[in-house]
KELOVEX-394741 format. One record per residue (C-alpha): x, y, z; residue in one letter. Coordinates in steps of 0.001 Angstrom, whole numbers, padded with zeros to 6 digits, always signed. Example, Ala and Ser with C-alpha at 12.3 -4.5 7.8 and 13.67 -1.06 7.14 Angstrom:
! residues 2
+012300-004500+007800A
+013670-001060+007140S
***
This chain:
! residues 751
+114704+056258+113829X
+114222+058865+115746X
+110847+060221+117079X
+109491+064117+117154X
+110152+063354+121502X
+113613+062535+120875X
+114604+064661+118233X
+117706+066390+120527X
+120394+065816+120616X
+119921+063185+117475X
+118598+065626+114821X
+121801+065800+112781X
+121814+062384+112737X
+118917+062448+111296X
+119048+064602+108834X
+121608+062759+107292X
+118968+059553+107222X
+118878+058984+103242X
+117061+055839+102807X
+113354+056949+103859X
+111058+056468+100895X
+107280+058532+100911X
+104948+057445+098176X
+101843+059653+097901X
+098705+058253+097383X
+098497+059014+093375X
+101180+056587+092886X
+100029+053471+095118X
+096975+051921+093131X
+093628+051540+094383X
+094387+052065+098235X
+092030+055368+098220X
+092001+055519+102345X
+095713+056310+102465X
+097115+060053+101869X
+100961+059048+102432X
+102705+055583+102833X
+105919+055824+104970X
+108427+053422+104656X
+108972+050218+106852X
+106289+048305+108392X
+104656+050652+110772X
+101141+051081+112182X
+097438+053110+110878X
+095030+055267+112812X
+092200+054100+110257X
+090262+052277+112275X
+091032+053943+116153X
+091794+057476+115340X
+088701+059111+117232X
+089612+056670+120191X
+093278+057038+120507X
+094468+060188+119047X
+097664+061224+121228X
+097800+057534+123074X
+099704+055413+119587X
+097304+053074+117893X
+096528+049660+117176X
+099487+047712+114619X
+098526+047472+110939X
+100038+044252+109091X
+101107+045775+105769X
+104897+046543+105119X
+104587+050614+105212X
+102737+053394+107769X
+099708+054329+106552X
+098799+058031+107184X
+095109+058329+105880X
+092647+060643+104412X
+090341+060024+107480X
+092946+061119+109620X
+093929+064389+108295X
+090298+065470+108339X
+089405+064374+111939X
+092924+066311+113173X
+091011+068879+110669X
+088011+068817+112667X
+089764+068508+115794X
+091757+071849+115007X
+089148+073616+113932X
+087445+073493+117317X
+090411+075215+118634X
+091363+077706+116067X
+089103+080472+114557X
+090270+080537+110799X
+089214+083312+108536X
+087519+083217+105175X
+087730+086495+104108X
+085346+087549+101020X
+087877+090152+099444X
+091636+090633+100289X
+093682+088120+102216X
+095372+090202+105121X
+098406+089002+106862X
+096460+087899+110093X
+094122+085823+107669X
+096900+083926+105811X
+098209+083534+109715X
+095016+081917+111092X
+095437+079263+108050X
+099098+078298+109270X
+097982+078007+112599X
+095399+075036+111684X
+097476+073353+109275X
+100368+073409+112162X
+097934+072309+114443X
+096976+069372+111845X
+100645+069112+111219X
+101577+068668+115040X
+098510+066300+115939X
+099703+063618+112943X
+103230+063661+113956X
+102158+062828+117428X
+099925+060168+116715X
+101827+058309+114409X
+105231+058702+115998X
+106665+060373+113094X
+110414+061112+112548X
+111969+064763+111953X
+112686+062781+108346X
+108767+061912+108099X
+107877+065113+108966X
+110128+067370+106302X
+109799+065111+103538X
+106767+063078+104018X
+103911+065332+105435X
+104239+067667+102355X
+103590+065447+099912X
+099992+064572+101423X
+097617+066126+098706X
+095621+068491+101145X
+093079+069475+098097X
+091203+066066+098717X
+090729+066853+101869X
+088663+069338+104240X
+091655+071587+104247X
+090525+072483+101248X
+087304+074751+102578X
+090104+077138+103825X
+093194+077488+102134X
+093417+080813+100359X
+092628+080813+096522X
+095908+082479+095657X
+098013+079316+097546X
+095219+076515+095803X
+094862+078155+091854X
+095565+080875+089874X
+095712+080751+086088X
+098403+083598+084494X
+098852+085041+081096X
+102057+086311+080133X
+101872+090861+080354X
+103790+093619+079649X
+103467+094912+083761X
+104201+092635+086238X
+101591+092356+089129X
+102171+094301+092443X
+101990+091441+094529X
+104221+089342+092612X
+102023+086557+091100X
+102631+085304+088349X
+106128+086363+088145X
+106493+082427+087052X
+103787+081177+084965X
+104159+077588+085805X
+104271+078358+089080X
+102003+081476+090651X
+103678+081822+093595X
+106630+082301+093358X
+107950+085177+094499X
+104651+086171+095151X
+103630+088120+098453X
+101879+086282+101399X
+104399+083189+100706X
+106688+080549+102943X
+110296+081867+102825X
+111696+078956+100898X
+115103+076955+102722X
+118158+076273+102036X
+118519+073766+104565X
+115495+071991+106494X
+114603+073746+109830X
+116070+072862+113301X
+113302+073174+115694X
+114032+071757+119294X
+110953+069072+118925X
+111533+068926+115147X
+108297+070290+113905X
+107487+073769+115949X
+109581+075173+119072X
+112438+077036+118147X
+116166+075586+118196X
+118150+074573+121213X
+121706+073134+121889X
+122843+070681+119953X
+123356+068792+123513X
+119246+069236+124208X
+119912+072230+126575X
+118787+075705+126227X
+121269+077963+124031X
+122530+081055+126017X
+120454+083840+125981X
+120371+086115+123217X
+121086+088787+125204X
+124527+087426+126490X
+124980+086175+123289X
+124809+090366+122081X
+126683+091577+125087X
+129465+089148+124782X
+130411+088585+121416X
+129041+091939+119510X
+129846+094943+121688X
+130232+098326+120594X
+134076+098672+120073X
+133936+101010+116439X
+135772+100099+114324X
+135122+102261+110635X
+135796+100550+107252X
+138467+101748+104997X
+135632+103102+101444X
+132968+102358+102160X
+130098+104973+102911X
+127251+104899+104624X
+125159+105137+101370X
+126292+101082+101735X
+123933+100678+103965X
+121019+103439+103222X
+120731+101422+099764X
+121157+097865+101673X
+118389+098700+103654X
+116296+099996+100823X
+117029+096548+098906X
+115774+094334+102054X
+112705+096651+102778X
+112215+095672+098719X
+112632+092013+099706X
+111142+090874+103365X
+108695+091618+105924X
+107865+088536+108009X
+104032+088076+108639X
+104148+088966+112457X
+101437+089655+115362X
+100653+093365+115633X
+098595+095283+118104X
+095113+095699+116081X
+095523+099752+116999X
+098308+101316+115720X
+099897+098257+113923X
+103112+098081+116152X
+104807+094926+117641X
+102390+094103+120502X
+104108+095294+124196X
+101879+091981+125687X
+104762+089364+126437X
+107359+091032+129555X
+104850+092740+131787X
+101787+090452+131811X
+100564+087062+133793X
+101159+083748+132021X
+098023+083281+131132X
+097369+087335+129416X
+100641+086837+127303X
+100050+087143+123712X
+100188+083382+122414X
+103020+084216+119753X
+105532+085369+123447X
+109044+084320+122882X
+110279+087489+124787X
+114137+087751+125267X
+114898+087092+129358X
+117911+089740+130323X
+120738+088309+133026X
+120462+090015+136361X
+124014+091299+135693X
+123556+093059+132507X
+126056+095838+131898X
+123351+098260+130838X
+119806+096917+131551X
+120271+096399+134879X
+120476+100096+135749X
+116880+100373+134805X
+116129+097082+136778X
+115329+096025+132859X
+114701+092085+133003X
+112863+091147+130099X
+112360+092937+126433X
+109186+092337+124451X
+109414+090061+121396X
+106137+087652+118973X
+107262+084994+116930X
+106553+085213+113144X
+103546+083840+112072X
+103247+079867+110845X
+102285+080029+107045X
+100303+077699+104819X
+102531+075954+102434X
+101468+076068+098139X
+098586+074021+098270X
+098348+074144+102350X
+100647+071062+102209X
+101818+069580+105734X
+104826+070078+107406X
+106767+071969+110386X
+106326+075664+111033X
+107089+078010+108413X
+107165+081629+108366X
+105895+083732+105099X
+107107+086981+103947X
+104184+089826+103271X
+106454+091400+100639X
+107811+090052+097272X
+110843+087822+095888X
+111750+089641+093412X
+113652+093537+093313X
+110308+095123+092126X
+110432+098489+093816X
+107916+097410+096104X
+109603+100065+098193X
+107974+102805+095631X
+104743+100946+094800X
+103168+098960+097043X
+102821+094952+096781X
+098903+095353+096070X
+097193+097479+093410X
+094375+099068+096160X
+097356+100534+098156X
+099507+101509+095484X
+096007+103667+093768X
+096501+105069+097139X
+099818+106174+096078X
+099280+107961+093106X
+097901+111012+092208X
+095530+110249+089946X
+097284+112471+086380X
+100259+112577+084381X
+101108+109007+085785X
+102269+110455+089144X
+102655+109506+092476X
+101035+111657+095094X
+103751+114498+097203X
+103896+116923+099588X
+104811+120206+098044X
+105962+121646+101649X
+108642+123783+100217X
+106948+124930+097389X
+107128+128857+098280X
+110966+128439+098042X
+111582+126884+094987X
+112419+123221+096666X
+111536+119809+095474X
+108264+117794+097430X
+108443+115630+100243X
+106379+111680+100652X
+102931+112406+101061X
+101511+112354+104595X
+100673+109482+106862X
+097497+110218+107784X
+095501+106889+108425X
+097289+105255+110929X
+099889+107910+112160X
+101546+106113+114714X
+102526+102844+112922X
+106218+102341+112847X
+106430+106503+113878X
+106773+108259+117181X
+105388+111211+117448X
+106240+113930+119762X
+102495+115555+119432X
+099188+114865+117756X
+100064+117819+115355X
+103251+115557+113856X
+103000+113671+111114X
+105256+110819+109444X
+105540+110226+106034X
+103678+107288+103260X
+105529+104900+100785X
+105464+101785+099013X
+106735+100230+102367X
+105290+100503+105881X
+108773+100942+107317X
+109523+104057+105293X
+109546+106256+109055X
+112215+103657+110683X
+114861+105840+110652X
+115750+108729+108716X
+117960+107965+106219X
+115701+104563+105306X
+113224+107878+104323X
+115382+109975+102340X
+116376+107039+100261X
+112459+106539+099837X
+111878+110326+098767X
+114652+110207+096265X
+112880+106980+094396X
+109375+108809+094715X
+111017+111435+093394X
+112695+109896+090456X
+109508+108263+089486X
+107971+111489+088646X
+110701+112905+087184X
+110377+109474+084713X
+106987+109843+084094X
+107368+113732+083246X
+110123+113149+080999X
+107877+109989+079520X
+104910+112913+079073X
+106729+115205+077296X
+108432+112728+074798X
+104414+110841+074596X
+101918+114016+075097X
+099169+111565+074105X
+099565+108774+076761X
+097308+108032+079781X
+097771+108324+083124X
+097808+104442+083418X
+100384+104527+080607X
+102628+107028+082068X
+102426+105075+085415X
+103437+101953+084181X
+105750+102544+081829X
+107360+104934+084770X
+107053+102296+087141X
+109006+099913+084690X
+111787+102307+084542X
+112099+102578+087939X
+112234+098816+089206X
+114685+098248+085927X
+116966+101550+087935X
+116986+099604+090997X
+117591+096085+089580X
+121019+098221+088350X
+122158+100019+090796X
+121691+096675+092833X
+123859+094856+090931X
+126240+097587+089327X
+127045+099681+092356X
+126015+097751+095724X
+126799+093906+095174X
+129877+094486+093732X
+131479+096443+096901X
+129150+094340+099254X
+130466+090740+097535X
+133559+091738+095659X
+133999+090732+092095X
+134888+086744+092425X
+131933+086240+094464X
+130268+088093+091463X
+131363+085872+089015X
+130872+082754+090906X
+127518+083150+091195X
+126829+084796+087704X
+126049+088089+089290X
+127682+090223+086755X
+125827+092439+084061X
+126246+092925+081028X
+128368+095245+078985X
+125779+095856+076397X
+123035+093872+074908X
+120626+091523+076077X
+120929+088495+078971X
+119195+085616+078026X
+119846+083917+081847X
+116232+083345+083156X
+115502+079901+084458X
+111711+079209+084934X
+112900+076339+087119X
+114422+079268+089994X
+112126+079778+092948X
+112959+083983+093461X
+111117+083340+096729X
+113328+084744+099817X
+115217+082418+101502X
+115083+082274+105707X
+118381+082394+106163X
+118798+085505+103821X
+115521+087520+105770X
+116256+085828+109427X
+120541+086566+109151X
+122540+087002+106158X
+120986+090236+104973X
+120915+091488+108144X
+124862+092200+107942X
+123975+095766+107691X
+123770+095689+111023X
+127753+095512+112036X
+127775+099060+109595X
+125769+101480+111644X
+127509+104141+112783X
+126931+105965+116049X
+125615+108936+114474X
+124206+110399+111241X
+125605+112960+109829X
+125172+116259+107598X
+127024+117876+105220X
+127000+121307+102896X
+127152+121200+098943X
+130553+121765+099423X
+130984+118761+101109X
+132373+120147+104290X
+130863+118743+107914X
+127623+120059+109456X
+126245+118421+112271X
+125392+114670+113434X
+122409+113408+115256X
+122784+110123+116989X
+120996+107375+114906X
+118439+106348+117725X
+117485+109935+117810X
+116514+109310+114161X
+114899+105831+114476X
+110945+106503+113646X
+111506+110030+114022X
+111785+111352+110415X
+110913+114751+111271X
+114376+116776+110230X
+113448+116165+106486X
+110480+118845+106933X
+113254+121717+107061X
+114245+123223+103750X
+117621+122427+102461X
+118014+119231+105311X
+117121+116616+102664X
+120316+117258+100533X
+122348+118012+103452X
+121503+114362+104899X
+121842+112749+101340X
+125482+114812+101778X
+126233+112938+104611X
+125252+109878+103227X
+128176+110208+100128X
+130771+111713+102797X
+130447+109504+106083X
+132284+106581+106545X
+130501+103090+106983X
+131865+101154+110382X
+133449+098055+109758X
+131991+095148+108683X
+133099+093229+111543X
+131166+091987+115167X
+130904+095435+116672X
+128039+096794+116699X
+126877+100306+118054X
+125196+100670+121489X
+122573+102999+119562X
+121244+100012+118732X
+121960+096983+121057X
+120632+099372+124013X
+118785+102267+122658X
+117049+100982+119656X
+113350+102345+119146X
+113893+104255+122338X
+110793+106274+123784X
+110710+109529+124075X
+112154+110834+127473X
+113670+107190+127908X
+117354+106593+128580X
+116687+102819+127248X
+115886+100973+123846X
+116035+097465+122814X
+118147+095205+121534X
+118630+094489+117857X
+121138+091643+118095X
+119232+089658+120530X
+116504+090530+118062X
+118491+088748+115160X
+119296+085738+117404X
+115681+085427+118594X
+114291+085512+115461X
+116535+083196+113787X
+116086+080582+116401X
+112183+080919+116139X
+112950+080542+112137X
+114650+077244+113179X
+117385+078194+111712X
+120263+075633+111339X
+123600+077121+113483X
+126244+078999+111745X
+127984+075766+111322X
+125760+073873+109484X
+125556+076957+106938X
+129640+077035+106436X
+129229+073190+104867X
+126376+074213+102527X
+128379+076852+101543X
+131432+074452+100744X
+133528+075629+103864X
+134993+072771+106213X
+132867+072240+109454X
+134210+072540+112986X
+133960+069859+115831X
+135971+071717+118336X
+136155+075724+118802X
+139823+075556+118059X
+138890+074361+114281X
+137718+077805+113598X
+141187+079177+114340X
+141607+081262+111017X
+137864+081877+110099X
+137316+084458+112601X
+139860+086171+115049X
+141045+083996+117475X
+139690+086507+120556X
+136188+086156+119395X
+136718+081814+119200X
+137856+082511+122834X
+134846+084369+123575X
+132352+082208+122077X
+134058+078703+123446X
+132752+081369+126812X
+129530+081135+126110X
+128570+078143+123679X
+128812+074380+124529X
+129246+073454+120672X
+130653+075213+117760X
+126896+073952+116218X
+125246+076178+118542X
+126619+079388+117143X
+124078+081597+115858X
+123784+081891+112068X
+123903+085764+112317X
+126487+086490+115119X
+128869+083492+113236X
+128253+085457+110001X
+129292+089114+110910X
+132377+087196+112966X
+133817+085703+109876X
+136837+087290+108481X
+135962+089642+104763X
+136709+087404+101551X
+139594+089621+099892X
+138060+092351+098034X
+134616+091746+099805X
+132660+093145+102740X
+131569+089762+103968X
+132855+086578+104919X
+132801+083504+103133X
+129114+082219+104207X
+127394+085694+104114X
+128556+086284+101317X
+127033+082980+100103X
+124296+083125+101445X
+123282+086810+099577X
+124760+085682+096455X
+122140+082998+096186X
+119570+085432+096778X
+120148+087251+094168X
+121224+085013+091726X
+117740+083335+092460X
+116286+087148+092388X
+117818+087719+088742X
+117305+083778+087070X
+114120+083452+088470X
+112025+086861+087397X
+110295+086701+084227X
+110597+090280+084237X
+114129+091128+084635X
+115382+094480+082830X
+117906+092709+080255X
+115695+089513+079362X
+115007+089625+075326X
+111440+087786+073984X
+109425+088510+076764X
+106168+090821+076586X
+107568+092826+079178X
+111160+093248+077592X
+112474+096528+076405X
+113781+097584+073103X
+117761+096652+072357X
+117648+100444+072238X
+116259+100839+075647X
+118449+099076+077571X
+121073+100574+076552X
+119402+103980+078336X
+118922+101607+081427X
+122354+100365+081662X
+123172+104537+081781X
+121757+104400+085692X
+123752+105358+088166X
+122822+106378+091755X
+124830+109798+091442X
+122678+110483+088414X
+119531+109785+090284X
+121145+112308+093530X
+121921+114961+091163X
+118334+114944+089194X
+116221+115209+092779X
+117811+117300+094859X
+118184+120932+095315X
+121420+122496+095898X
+123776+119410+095480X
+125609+120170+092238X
+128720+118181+092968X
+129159+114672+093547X
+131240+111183+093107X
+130374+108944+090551X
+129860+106067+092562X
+128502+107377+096302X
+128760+103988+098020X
+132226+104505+097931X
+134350+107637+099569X
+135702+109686+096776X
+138869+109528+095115X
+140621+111934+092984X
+141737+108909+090665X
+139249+106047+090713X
+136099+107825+092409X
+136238+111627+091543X
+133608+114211+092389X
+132617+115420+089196X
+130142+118401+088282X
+126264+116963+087825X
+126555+119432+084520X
+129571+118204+083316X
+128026+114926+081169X
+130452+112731+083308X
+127452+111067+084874X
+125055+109895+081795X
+121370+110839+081979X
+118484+108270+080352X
+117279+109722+077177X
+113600+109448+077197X
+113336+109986+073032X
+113935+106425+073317X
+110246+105725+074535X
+108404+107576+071828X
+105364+106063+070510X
+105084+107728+067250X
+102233+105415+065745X
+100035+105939+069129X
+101824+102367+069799X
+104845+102493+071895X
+107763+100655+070255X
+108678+097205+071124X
+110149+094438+070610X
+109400+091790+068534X
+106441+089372+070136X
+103579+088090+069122X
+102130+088362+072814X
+102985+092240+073363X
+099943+092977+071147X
+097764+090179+072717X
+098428+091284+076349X
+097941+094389+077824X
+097947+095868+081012X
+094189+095243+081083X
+095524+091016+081345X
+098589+091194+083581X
+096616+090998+086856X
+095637+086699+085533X
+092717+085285+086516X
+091759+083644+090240X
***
């Protein structure tokens, strides 16, 4: 077997180890000092653990390893000397739920050492310790230890109760869940090396050599591809990172600092002395924290594992907010509206997102103290301009809902209006997801493989209570992350009449929203964004943002994005690009020249350069490599990768838009109005002067199978509201004996 010190270059051997049994303590008998029995005769700590923590311990006769309840509380007591762990009264914040991770880590770490435990032990065994009878208990968070549900009509902003069996999932403030176990270099904690026990190239290298900016643009697809791409994974995943306590940026505390005055979560990308670009600004090192450890369900045991502070489900998240204090923040208190800027008001013009007044310089640059950003559902609503406009347009389509709602339901609340809005809106989304952008991004056979498609008319009686909608690592760390190859150079604008404008370049526009506060720029943008052709999905990607990304004002130098995705995946442990190809039913590769036909045969050339083993290939640089799947934008194991995402996203949410016989279900009647959305509908209804457009705008028009067709001219459907009146004072529903019994007033369940 082999140990957590000799876990390289072994590990895939070990992960292949199938005869390890782990019996928790429930199912042994009357043995009440044990927590976990490992298999094979082995040795205890219960009678020398204070003695000889980190120095093995005595033998113990009996035929299994006995990991016991004494010992997880004095590594308990042990940790808790070194780690400050907070027990906040009211809301969990992400730095709370962090300082939990960290201990059970720490307690995680300490029994692997002592008892000598395996990479096998550790992924399977640890987690089935039952931490609740245990001193672990005093700290983990009440969301992660109980939380009874009752089934609603609204589903909660932070995403409990989503499966009533199972709270958390898809919940906010919970582990990404795996596809395949984690490859950390000493199999519990420090992120992934070379298969051979070496260091993997830099990141950096890895960027410069294998994705450089060569610009390539796709054949249909528009940039709208990726403005509603990055919409969807700013609706998905945030990872629960380190940020500087003032303005709630990445902390600058890693390149430029003494060892010992680095922040602790440093894993800052090194840059070779002959860099192409850096080394003109004698550039040697970029800033970069490690994501958080987070406390498993139940604070079980095991290796690191990083939690995402938004939801798992497509719940417009985006719009609202994943708690109810910050999305009351949102709204504007009447007519079930969210809160606007009405900065063009004296010409006629529709509002802009409210200000960002409390902490102005999160995710924003400002050019003077007189500058504002903008506010959302999402912190990273300022990250670049077009991630904003698609932000206004959904802010703006909510209140268009909830007006048209008002008119057809005088008598309703603002509560009323807000939810039933808000329903609307996540059910437009959840459509346009998977009616307009999967089916370019995945093509149709991907579609069908992984029961993707919609239906026609009529219900879809799909969901699975047994589907975990949580994110998956590989999808937040990599796959998703594809939009990256699609940037273009520079953003463009473009008049009504579809005709060219102007372009900024994009890291001109990154956290610098401020073009959207002249009149007419918001449609001329959202112009550009139906006209402008995506770049290829392929490995080039745009200097704007391998060298110039969140550049600083007056600075001829960014950072890196692509080291960023290889950094982070490698701190996520992430399993190589290889090891995802098998899971995804694609043949595996020994040599480089085994890929020949995967990927062009220049970039196999270029990363037999740089790699020592086809198995150290980076999840994210192998995925954007691969060749497209015909009729697809992605290769074979991006695409997937996604697919299971959102199959999980659609089986797993109680409250998906077509689901019959659920409290939260709409009438036969009204989603039939749903399954009307389109994206050019939504364009048309909240902007100004844009009175032309093509029905689908993720795709460049075509006179034939994409025309531009008059917003007037009926081509595009429009929801009819009539289809929400509450005539009786009761709005109608379907059908269910628990739609009466549980209101809004019960959806939130009880802690």
């Amino acid at each position: 077997m082999c140990t957590i010190r000799q876990i390289i270059p072994w590990v895939f051997w070990c992960m292949l180890l199938v005869n390890a049994q782990y019996i928790p303590i429930s199912s042994i008998g009357d043995d009440n000092d044990c927590a976990l029995y490992l298999s094979g005769p082995g040795r205890t700590s219960a009678f020398d653990y204070n003695l000889n923590l980190l120095r093995g311990s005595f033998p113990y006769d009996g035929q299994h390893t006995c990991i016991t309840y004494e010992a997880v509380n004095q590594a308990y007591i042990d940790a808790r000397k070194r780690i400050n762990v907070a027990t906040p009264k009211g809301d969990w914040k992400t730095e709370d739920i962090a300082s939990v991770g960290e201990l059970v880590l720490d307690i995680s770490i300490s029994l692997a050492r002592t008892y000598g435990l395996t990479y096998e032990d550790i992924e399977k065994g640890l987690p089935l310790i039952d931490t609740s009878k245990t001193l672990i208990r005093e700290v983990c968070p009440p969301f992660l230890a109980h939380v009874e549900c009752r089934a609603g009509k609204y589903r909660r902003f932070d995403g409990l109760c989503t499966n009533l069996q199972n709270p958390t999932w898809g919940a906010t403030m919970t582990p990404f869940q795996r596809l395949l176990a984690p490859l950390y270099a000493d199999g519990i904690n420090a992120p992934r090396v070379s298969v051979t026990g070496r260091d993997l190239p830099l990141s950096r290298i890895v960027s410069r050599t294998m994705h450089p900016d060569e610009g390539f643009h796709d054949h249909a697809g528009t940039v709208m591809v990726i403005a509603w791409g990055q919409f969807m994974d700013h609706d998905y995943t945030l990872t629960g990172t380190p940020l500087d306590p003032f303005n709630r940026n990445d902390p600058e505390e890693c390149c430029n600092r003494p060892p010992h005055q680095k922040h602790p979560y440093c894993n800052e990308l090194r840059i070779p002395d002959d860099d192409y670009f850096y080394r003109l600004f004698n550039i040697k090192c970029i800033d970069f924290v490690r994501g958080f450890p987070s406390p498993r369900v139940g604070c079980r045991l095991g290796s690191r594992n990083q939690f995402n502070t938004l939801t798992g489900v497509l719940d417009g998240n985006t719009v609202y907010g994943v708690t109810e204090k910050f999305s009351r923040k949102l709204r504007s208190g009447f007519g079930g509206l969210l809160r606007m800027n009405p900065v063009f008001e004296e010409y006629g013009l529709k509002d802009l997102l409210p200000l960002k007044l409390d902490i102005p310089d999160e995710g924003c640059t400002r050019p003077n103290r007189s500058m504002y950003c903008f506010e959302a559902g999402e912190i990273r609503v300022n990250e670049q301009l077009v991630l904003t406009c698609m932000h206004t347009l959904m802010a703006r389509e909510h209140n268009r809902v909830a007006r048209g709602l008002a008119h057809v339901n005088p008598h309703w609340d603002d509560e009323t209006l807000f939810q039933e809005s808000r329903r609307i809106v996540i059910a437009q989304i959840q459509h346009i997801t998977y009616n307009e952008f999967l089916p370019i991004l995945l093509g149709k056979e991907v579609m069908e493989k992984f029961g993707l498609l919609l239906q026609k008319d009529g219900y879809w009686d799909g969901h699975d209570e047994h589907i975990n909608p949580n994110v998956i690592d590989a999808f937040a760390a990599a796959a998703f992350r594809f939009g990256h190859s699609l940037l273009p150079t520079a953003i463009e604008r473009w008049s009504k009449a579809h005709k060219f404008i102007a372009s900024k370049r994009l890291s001109d526009l990154i956290r610098r929203p401020y073009d959207l506060y002249r009149a007419g720029v918001f449609d001329e943008y959202l112009m550009g964004l139906m006209n402008q052709v995506a770049q290829a999905m392929d490995d080039s990607i745009t200097q704007e943002v391998t060298n110039h990304l969140f550049k600083k004002p007056g600075a001829r130098f960014g950072m890196d994005l692509v080291s960023f995705n290889m950094q982070r995946g490698r701190e996520f442990g992430l399993p190589g690009y290889m090891e995802f190809r098998k899971f995804c039913g694609l043949p595996g590769a020994g040599s480089f020249q085994e890929l020949f036909g995967s990927m062009p045969n220049e970039t196999i050339q270029k990363y037999e350069s740089i790699f020592e083993h086809p198995s150290d290939v980076d999840l994210w640089s192998g995925g954007v490599s691969e060749r497209p799947l015909p009729g697809s934008m992605l290769g074979p194991t991006f695409a997937c990768i996604i697919a299971t995402q959102f199959s999980y996203s659609r089986r797993g949410d109680r409250f998906w838009y077509e689901l019959p016989n659920q409290p939260s279900s709409f009438t036969p009647e009204q989603v039939a109005e749903l399954k009307k959305t389109r994206l050019s509908r939504i364009i048309c209804d909240n902007t100004d002067i844009i009175d032309t457009v093509q029905v689908y705008p993720m795709v460049l028009p075509d006179h034939e199978i994409n025309p531009r067709v008059p917003c007037r001219s009926g081509v595009i459907p429009s929801i009819d509201f009539s289809k929400w009146a509450d005539y009786n004072g009761h709005q109608s529903v379907p059908t269910n004996p628990y739609v009466s019994n549980f209101g809004y007033h019960h959806f939130r369940g009880k802690k």
